[in-house]
C-alpha positions in Angstrom: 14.0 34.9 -22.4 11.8 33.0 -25.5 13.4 30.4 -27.4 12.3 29.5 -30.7 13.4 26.2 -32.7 14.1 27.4 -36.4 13.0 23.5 -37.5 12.8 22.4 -41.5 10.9 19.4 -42.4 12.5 17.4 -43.8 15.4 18.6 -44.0 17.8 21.8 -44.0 17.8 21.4 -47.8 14.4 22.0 -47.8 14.9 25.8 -46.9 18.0 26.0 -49.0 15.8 24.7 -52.4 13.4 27.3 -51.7 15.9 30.0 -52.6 15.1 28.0 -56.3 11.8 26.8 -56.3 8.1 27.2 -54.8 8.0 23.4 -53.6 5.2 21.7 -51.6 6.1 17.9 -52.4 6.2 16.1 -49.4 9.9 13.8 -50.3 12.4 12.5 -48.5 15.0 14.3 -48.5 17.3 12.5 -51.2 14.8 14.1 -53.5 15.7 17.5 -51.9 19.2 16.9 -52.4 18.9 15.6 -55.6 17.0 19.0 -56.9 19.6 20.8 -55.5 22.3 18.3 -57.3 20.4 19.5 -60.6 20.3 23.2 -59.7 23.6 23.4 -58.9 25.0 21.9 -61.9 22.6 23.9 -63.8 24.5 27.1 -62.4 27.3 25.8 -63.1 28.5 25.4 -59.4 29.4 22.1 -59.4 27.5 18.9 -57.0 25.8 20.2 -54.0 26.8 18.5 -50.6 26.5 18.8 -47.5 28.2 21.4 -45.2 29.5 23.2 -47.9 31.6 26.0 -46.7 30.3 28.7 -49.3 26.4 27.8 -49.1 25.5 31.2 -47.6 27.1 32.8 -50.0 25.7 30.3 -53.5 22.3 31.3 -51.7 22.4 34.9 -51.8 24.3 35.4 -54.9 22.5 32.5 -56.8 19.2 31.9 -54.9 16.7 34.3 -54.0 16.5 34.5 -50.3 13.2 36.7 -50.3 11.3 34.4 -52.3 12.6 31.8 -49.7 10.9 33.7 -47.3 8.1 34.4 -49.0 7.5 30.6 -49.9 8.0 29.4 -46.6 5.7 31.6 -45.0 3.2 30.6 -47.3 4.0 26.9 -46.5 3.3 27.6 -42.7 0.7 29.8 -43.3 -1.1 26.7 -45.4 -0.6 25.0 -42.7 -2.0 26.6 -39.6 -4.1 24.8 -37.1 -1.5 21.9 -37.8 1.4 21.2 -35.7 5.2 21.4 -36.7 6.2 17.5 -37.8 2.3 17.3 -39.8 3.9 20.5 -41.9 5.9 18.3 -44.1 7.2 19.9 -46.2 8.0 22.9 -44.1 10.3 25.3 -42.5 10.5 27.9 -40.1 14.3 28.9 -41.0 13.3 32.2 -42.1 12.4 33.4 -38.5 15.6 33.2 -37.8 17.0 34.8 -41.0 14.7 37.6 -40.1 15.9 38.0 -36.9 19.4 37.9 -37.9 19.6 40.0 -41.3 20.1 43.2 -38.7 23.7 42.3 -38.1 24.6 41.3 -41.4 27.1 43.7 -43.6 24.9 46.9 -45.7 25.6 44.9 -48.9 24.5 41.8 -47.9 20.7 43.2 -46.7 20.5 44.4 -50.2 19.1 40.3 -50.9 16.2 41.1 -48.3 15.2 44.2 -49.3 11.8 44.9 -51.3 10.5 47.4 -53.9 10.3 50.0 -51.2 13.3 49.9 -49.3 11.9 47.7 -46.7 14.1 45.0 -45.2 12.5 41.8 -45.7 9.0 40.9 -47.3 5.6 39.7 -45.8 6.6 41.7 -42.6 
């Protein structure tokens, strides 16, 4: 068995504001949480906090979870030949939404699915 650390430098709100933005600013993370605070009043959902219990859901129906992808992998792929904490900004999160997308519900894949039917981008 392979294990694999789905990290996010800073911060977990760094993979959740890339379901707004392409964003390569290397903040702390009060300024991620902070852009989110704006986006999220700007939707009208109210303050963003932490361990909200309906974030899965404001991502997918608000967000775009394949440009999250995409963005991070272009992040990473920036940043090859350096090593995880001097990728900053940077998250590897979507391996692990990849990996998981299989088990969610039909209507929920619908978020990760391209122009051609194919689950997920950049595959």
């Amino acid at each position: 068995m392979q294990y694999h650390a789905a990290w996010s430098n800073e911060c977990i709100e760094f993979w959740f504001l890339l379901h707004f933005a392409y964003y390569t600013s290397n903040n702390h993370r009060t300024e991620y949480i902070s852009f989110l605070g704006d986006k999220f009043r700007e939707l009208g959902l109210g303050k963003y906090q932490k361990n909200m219990k309906d974030i899965f859901d404001i991502l997918m129906n608000k967000g775009n979870p394949k440009l999250a992808i995409r963005y991070a992998k272009r992040i990473i792929k920036d940043g090859q030949g350096r090593t995880p904490t001097e990728i900053a900004p940077g998250t590897k999160v979507y391996e692990l939404v990849e990996e998981l997308v299989k088990y969610l519900p039909e209507a929920t894949k619908k978020h990760f699915i391209d122009s051609f039917g194919r689950v997920l981008l950049d595959r």
